[in-house]
Structure formats: structure tokens, C-alpha cells
N, C-alpha and C positions, 0 to 999 in steps of 0.2 A: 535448569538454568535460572538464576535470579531477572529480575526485569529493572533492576537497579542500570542506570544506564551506563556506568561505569562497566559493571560486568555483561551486558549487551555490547560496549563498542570493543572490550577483551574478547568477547567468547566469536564477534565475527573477524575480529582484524586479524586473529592468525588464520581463518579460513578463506579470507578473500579472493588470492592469489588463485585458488582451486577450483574456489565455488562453482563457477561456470561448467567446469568439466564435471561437476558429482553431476549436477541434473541437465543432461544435455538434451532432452527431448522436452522442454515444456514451453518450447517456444510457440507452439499449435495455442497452448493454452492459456497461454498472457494475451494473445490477440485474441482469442474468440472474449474472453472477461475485459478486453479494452472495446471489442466489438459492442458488449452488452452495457457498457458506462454510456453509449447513445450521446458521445461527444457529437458537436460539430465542427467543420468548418473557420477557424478564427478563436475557438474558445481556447479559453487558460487552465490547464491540468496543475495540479503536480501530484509527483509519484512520491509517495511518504514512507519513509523509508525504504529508498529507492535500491540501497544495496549496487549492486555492479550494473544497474541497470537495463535489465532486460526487458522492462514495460516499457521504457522511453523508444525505439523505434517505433510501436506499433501506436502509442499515442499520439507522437509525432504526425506518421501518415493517418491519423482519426482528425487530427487540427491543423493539418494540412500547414503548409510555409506562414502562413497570417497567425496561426494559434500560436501560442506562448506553453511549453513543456519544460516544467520545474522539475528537478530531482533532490531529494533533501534525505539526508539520512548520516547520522552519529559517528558514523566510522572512516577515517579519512581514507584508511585501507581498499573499504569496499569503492566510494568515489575514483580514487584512483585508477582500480578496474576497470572502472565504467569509462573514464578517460581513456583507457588504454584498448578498449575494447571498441571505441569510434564512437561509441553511443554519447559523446557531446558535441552539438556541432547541426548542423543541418538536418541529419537522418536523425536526430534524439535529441535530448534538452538542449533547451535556450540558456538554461543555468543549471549548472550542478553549486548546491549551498550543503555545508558542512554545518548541520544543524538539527536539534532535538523536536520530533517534532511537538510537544509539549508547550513550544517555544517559539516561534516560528519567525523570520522578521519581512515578516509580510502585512500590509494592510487589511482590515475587512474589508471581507467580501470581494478580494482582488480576483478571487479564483471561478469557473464554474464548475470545477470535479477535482474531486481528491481519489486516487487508485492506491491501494496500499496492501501489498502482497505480504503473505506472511508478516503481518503488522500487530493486530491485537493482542496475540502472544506474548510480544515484548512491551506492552504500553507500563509504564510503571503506575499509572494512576491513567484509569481505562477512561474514566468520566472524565476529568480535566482533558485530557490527551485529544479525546475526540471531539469534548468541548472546543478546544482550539485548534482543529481541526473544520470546525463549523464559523469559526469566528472571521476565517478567510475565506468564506465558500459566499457566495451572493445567496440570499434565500430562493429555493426552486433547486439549486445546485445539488451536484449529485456524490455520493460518497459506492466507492467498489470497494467492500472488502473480501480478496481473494485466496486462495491456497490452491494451486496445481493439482494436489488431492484429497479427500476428505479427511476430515477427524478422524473415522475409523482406520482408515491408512493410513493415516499419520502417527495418530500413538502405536497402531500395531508394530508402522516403524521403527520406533523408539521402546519397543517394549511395554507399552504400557495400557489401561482402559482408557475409554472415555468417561469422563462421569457429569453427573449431569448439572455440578456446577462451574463447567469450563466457560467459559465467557462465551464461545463462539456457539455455544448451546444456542438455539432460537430464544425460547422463553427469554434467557437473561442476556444476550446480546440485545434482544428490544428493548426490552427495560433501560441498560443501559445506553443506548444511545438516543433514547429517549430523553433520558435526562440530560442527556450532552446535546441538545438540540437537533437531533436528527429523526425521522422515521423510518423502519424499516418498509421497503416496500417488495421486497422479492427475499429470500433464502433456498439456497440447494444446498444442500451436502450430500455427494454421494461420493463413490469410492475416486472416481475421476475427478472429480470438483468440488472446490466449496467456492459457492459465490454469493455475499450479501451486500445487497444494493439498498441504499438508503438515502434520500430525498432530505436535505437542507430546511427545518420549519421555517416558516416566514416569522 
């Protein structure tokens, strides 16, 4: 699939309606990867490219009724879902925004964590994207990028290798979000998870 965001918000709006039912058991593993973003209490999330929403409960209860839970993502299909599935409102976001997130219409530094599942894949421009990305995080602030399950079981899924210059590689996911302002400070990939955490430079 291209990452052109045209055919990103095509290739998920006629799956939205579904999505939920292809992966019905990964809800273990959005909370334990919202467990490990080490929110508090009052803090401001959002979930970047939030899709039908299934991060939003479990950051919600990480930022407790005081925190602030953004969901932002391309496709009005997938939001829709996420409306229809309760996840906006009290138990999940504060706002659901139909918005790129390349783009974002948020202020610096409004945020202190960005959670974004299944996200690098589709950045059309990986450096800008998580540059701004970091341009709404306060410095210290914390970036989760997640997948349900590794690389290796993910392109196995799709038929395909891994090779070693897929962005979510270690080597070149540092790099790049290095230059995007960020630091890596944890990576796992294994067949159950992939989860890279990355710390806001001051």
C-alpha cells in the first residue's frame, strides 16, 4: 500500500466498518503498551492515528477523568467507528479530530504523550510526520510506537520478509526519530509485540 494519504484514508475507509472484528483479541495488548507510555494522572495523550479507537479506553483510564485523550486520524470512516463503538465520551477521548497527522491543529507542547499503533507504516514523510509529532509533545514527553505483533509476524502475515531497511528496524527507526526530535529509549520486537518508546529532546 502506498503512504500517500489519499490512498491511506481509501485503503482504511472501506475496512473500518470490520476492523474491529479481524482483530478481536488485541485488546490485552493496547493496554499493557498504554501501561508502558508511564502516563499519569491529569496528563494529555493523543492517540495518532487513532483508527476505530481502541487505545482510547485504556488511556483514558491511564489519565484518569482530569487528563485530556485526543484521537486524530485521516479517515472519517475509521472515527466514525470509534463513535459508534463508545470509545468517545467519558470511557475514551475528549476529542475525536479528523486530521493528518503531519498536520496537526494543536499547539506546542500542548501534549505529554503521543501513542500511535500501527502508525510509521503509513507516515508519508516519516521525519516531518514525527517531527510534528514532537512539536505538540512538551520536552520530557513521551512517544509509544506500537504493533500487536512483531515485524516478523506481520510481514509473515502479508506474505512477505523483513528487510533491514523497514523504518521500524531499530538502527534506522533511531536515526530517524532522532532527527525528528526524539530519542529512542526502549525497543522490543518480538513475535507478540513490537513496542518503541521514545522520550521528547528538550
Amino acid at each position: 500500500m502506498s503512504d500517500d494519504p489519499t490512498d491511506v484514508r481509501a485503503f482504511f475507509a472501506i475496512r473500518a466498518a470490520d476492523w474491529d472484528r479481524r482483530f478481536p483479541d488485541d485488546g490485552p495488548a493496547y493496554a499493557a503498551a498504554v501501561a508502558d507510555l508511564g502516563l499519569r494522572p491529569g496528563d494529555a495523550v493523543l492517540d495518532a492515528g487513532c483508527g476505530t479507537g481502541r487505545a482510547l479506553p485504556p488511556l483514558r483510564t491511564a489519565v484518569g477523568p482530569a487528563g485530556t485523550v485526543l484521537g486524530a486520524d485521516l479517515t472519517p470512516e475509521m472515527l466514525a467507528e470509534a463513535v459508534r463503538s463508545g470509545r468517545r465520551g467519558p470511557q475514551g477521548a475528549s476529542a475525536l479530530l479528523l486530521a493528518d497527522v503531519g498536520r496537526l491543529p494543536l499547539r506546542d507542547g500542548a501534549l505529554d504523550a503521543v501513542f500511535g499503533a500501527g502508525l510509521v507504516s503509513h507516515l508519508a514523510d516519516p521525519v516531518a510526520d514525527l517531527r510534528e509529532l514532537a512539536r505538540v509533545v512538551r520536552p520530557g514527553g513521551r512517544l509509544a510506537l506500537f504493533h500487536p505483533i512483531g515485524r516478523a509476524a506481520l510481514a509473515a502475515r502479508h506474505g512477505r520478509q523483513i528487510t533491514p531497511d523497514d523504518l521500524r528496524a531499530e538502527p534506522r527507526l533511531r536515526t530517524v526519530l532522532a532527527e525528528a526530535g526524539w530519542r529512542l529509549d526502549s525497543y522490543v520486537d518480538e513475535d507478540t509485540r513490537y513496542l518503541a518508546l521514545a522520550v521528547r529532546a528538550g
